[in-house]
C-alpha positions as CSV (number, residue, x, y, z in Angstrom):
1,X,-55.8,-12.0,69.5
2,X,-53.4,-13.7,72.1
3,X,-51.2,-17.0,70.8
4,X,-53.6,-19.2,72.4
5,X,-57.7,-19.5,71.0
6,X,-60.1,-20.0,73.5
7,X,-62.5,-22.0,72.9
8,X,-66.5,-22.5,73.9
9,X,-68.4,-25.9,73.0
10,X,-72.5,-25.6,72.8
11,X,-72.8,-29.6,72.8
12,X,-71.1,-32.4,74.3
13,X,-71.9,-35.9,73.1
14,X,-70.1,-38.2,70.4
15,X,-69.4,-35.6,68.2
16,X,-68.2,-32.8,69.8
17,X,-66.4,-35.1,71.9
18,X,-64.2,-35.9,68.6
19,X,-63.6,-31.8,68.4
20,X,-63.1,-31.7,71.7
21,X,-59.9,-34.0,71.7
22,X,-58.2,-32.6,68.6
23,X,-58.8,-28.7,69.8
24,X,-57.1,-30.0,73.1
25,X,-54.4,-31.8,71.7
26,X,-53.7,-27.9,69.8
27,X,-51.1,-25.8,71.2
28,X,-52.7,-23.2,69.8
29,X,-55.7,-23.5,71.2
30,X,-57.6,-24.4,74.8
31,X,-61.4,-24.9,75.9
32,X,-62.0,-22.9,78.4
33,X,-66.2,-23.6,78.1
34,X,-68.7,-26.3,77.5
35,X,-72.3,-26.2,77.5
36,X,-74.9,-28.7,77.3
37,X,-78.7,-29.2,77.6
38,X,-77.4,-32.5,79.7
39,X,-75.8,-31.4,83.3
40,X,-74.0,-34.2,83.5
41,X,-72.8,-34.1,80.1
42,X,-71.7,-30.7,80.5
43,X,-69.4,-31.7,83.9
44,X,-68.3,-34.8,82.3
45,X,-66.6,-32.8,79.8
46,X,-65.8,-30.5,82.0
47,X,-63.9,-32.4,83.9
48,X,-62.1,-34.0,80.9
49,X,-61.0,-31.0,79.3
50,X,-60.1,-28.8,82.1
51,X,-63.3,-26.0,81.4
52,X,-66.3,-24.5,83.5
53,X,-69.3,-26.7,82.4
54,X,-72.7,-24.6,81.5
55,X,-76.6,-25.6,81.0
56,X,-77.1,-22.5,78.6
57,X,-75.2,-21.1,75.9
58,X,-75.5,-17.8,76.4
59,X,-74.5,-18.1,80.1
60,X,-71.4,-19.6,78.5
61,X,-70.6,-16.5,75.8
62,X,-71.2,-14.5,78.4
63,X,-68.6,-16.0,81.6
64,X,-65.9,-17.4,79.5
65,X,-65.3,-14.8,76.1
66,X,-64.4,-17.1,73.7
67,X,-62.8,-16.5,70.7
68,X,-64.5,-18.8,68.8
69,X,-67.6,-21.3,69.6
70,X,-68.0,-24.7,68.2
71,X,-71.6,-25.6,67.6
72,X,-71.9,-29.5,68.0
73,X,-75.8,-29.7,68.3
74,X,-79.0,-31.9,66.9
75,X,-80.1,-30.3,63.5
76,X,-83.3,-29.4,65.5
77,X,-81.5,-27.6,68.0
78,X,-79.8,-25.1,65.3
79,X,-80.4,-21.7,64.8
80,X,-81.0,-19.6,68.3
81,X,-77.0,-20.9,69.2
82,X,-75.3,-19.6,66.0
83,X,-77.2,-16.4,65.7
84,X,-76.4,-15.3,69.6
85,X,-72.2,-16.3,68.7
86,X,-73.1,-14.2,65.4
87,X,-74.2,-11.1,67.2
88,X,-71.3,-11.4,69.6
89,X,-69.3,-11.4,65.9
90,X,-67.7,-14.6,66.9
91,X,-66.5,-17.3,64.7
92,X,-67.9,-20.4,64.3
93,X,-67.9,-23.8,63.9
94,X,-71.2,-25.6,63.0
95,X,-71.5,-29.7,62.6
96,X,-73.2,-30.6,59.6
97,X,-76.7,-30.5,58.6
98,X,-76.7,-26.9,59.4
99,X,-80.1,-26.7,59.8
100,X,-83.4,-28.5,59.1
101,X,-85.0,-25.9,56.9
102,X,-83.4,-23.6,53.9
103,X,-85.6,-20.5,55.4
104,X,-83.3,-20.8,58.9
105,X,-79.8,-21.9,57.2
106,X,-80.3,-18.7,54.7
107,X,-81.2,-16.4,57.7
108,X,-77.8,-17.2,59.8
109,X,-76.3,-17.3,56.2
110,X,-77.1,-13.7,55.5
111,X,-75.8,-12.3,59.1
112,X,-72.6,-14.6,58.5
113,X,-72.0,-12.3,55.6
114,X,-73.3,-9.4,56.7
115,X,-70.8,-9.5,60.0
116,X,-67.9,-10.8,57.0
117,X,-67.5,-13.4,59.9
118,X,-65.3,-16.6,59.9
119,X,-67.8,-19.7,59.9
120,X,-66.8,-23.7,59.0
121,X,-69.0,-26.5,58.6
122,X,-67.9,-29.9,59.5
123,X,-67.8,-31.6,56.5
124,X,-64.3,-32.8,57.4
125,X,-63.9,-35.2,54.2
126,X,-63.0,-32.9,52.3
127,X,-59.7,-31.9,54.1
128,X,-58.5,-35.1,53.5
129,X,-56.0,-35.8,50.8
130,X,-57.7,-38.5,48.9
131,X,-60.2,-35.9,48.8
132,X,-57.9,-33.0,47.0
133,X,-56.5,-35.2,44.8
134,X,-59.8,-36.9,43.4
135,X,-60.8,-33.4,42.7
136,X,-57.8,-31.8,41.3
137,X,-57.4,-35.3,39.2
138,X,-61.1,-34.6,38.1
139,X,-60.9,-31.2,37.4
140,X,-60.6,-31.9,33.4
141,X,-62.6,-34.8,33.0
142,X,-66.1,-34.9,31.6
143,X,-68.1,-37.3,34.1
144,X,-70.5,-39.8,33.4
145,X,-71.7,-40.9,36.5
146,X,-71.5,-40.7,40.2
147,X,-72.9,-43.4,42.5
148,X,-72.7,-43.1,46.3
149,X,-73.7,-45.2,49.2
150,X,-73.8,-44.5,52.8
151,X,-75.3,-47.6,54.6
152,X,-74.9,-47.9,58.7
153,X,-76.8,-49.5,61.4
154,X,-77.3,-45.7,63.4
155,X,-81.0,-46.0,62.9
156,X,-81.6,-48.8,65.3
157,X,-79.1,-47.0,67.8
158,X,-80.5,-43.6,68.5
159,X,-83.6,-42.7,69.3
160,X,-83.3,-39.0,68.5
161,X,-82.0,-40.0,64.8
162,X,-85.4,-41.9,64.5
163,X,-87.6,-39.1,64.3
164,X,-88.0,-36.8,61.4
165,X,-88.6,-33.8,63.7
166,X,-85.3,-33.9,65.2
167,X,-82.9,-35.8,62.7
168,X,-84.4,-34.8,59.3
169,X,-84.2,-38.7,58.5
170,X,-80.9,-40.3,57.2
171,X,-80.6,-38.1,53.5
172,X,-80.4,-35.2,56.0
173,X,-78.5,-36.1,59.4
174,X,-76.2,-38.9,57.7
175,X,-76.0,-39.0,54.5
176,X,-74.8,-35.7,53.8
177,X,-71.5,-35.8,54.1
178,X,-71.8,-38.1,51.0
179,X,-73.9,-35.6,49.3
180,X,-71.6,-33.1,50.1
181,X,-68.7,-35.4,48.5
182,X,-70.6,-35.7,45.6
183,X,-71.1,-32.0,45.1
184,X,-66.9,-31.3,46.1
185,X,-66.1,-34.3,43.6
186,X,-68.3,-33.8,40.4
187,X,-70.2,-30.4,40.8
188,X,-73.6,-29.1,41.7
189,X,-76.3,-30.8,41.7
190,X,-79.3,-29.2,40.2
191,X,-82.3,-31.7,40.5
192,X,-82.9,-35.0,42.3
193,X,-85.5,-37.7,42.2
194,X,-86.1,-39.7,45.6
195,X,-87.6,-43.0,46.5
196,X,-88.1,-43.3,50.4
197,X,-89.5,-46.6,52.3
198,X,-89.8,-47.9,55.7
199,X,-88.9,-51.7,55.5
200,X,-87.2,-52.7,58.4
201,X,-87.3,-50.8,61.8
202,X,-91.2,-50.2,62.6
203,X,-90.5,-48.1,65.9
204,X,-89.4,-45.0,63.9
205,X,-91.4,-42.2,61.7
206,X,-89.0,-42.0,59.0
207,X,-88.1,-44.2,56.7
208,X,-84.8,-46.5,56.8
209,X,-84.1,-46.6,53.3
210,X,-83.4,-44.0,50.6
211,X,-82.6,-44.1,46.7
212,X,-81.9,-40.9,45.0
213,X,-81.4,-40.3,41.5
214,X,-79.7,-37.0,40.9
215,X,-78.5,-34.4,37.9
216,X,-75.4,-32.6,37.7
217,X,-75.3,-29.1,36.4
218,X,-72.2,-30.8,33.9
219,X,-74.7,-33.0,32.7
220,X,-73.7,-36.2,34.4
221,X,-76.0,-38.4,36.1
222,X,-75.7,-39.1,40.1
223,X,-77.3,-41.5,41.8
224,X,-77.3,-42.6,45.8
225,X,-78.5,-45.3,48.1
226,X,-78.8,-44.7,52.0
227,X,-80.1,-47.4,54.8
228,X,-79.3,-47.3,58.7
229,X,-81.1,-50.6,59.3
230,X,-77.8,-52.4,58.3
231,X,-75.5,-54.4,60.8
232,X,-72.2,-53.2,59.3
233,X,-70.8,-50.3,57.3
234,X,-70.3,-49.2,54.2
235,X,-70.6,-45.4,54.3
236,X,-68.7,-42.3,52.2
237,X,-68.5,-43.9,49.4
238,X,-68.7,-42.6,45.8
239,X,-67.6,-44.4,42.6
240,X,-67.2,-42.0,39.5
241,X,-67.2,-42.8,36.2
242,X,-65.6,-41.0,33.3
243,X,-64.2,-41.9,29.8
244,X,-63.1,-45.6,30.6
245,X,-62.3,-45.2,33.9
246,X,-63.4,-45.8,37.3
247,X,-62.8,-43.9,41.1
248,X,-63.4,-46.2,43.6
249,X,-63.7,-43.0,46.4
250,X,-63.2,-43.0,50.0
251,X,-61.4,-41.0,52.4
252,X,-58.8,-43.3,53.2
253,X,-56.9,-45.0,49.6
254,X,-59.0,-44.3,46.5
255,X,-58.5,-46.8,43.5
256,X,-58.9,-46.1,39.1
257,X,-59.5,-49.2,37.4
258,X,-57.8,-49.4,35.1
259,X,-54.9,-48.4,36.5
260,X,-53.7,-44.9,35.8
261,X,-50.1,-43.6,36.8
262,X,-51.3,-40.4,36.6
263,X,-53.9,-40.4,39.9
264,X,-52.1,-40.4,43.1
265,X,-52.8,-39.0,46.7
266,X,-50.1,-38.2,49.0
267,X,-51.5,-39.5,52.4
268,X,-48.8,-36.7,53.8
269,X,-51.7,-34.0,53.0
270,X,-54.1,-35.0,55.2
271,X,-54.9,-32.2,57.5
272,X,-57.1,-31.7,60.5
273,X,-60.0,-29.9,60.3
274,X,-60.1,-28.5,63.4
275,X,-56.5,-27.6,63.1
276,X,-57.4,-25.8,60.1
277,X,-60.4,-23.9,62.0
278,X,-58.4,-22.7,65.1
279,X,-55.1,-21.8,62.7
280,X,-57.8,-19.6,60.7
281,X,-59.6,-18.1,64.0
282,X,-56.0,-17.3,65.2
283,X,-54.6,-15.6,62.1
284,X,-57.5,-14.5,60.3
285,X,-56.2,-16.0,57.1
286,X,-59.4,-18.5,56.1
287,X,-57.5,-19.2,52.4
288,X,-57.6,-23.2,54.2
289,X,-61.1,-23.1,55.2
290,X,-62.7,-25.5,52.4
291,X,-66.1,-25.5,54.3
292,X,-67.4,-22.5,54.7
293,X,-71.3,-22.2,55.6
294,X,-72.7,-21.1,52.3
295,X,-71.5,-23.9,50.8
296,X,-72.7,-26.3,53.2
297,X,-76.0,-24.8,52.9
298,X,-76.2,-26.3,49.3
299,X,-75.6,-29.9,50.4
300,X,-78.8,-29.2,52.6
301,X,-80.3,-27.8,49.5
302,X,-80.2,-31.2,48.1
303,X,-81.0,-33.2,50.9
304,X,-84.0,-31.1,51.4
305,X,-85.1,-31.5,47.8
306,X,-84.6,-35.2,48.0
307,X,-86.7,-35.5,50.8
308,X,-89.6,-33.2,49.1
309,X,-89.5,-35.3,46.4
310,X,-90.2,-38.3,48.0
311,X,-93.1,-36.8,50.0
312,X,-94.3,-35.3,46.2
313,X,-93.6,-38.1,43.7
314,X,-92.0,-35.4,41.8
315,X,-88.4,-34.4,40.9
316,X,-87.1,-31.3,42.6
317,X,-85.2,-29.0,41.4
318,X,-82.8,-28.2,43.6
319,X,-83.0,-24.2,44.4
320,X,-80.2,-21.6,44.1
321,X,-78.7,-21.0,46.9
């Protein structure tokens, strides 16, 4: 493969925007295609990144050769996108929830593996350093507890995030990435319990509030709260509980009450995602690719379960994946 990655994008809004700056800003890489249901999207970022702009994905694979695709979609729109990249044997990058249904996420799953081909999910916390050194720092400890939160106002924002045939509701779309942290921090989870309700925003068909109670295959209990009804913030956020001690986690300066000498993070090792994708794409060494798709497909596992067992009144078990 030449020095330089090029790059398609299938998706152009908020998100892939974010990609979209840090793959230009990459010497090693350069976009040389973008593609988006949206025309105007498509030429607006275009334009911004110097790249021919496309209505259909395929039309894209098939004028610009990438090297790699990103795949920046709605978790309704998955599926058709990564499987045409897979049967080109192209690698891939795929924004989180991967899908909206185990069934799908298994199928691209299996062809990822059967092709042996490069894929990363964008679960970017866990590239982060506070990240790394929660879990190496952890690694010894028997847990006790985990409790995240992931609390937002994005439910009264987007109307595509208000239905459940498109978004998944919050547990799936949003709240994920904490689940996710939750699994990278403490281990698997292996069943959940979940309490859904529609309180506060009446114009949408899924509820605005969540409260999951969860079991670790370690034995320790989990437990999470999710609303997007909420003016503010206070997302990605997990505290964990072990012996006498406390982690206060987020991505940014993590805290241990009380004080412990011993648990540091070294801001220094924070590293890019997207740096880590094109570095792996361009040297085929993936040893720094700490979200590969069958493990994201676990976190949907338990989003997935959560969301059964709220429609059941039953705890799930959440399935091997």
């Amino acid at each position: 493969m030449a020095d330089q990655v090029r790059v398609g994008f299938v998706g152009c809004g908020g998100n892939a925007q974010g990609h979209m700056r840090q793959v230009a800003q990459d010497p090693a890489a350069r976009i040389v295609g973008v593609c988006d249901v949206s025309q105007e999207a498509a030429a607006n970022a275009a334009a911004q990144f110097a790249a021919q702009p496309f209505t259909s994905h395929k039309a894209m694979l098939d004028a610009t050769k990438p090297d790699a695709v990103y795949i920046s979609v709605p978790p309704c729109a998955h599926g058709e996108i990564e499987l045409d990249a897979l049967d080109l044997r192209l690698p891939i990058f795929v924004e989180k929830p991967v899908a909206l249904s185990l069934e799908l996420a298994m199928r691209i799953a299996n062809r990822i593996r059967q092709n042996k081909t490069l894929a990363c999910v964008g679960y970017q916390l866990r590239y982060t350093a506070a990240a790394q050194a929660t879990r190496a720092f952890l690694a010894d400890k028997t847990l006790g507890m985990a409790v995240g939160r992931y609390w937002c106002p994005s439910g009264r924002e987007n109307s595509w995030l208000q239905q459940w045939a498109k978004s998944g509701g919050q547990v799936v779309e949003q709240a994920t990435h904490t689940i996710d942290m939750m699994r990278f921090l403490c281990g698997e989870v292996t069943e959940v319990f979940c309490l859904q309700a529609n309180r506060t925003l009446k114009n949408i068909d899924c509820p605005d509030h969540n409260v999951l109670a969860m079991k670790f295959a370690s034995g320790a209990l989990g437990s999470l709260t999710t609303c997007w009804a909420f003016e503010g913030w206070d997302g990605n956020v997990v505290d964990i509980f072990f012996d006498r001690y406390r982690i206060a986690w987020n991505a940014g300066t993590p805290t241990i009450t009380p004080a412990c000498e011993a648990f540091r993070v070294d801001a220094a090792l924070n590293r890019s995602i997207d740096e880590v994708f094109i570095e792996a794409v361009r040297t085929g060494d993936r040893t720094g690719i700490l979200t590969p798709y069958e493990d994201a497909v676990k976190s949907l596992a338990v989003s997935l379960a959560a969301n059964a067992s709220a429609r059941d009144g039953q705890p799930k078990r959440v399935g091997a994946v």
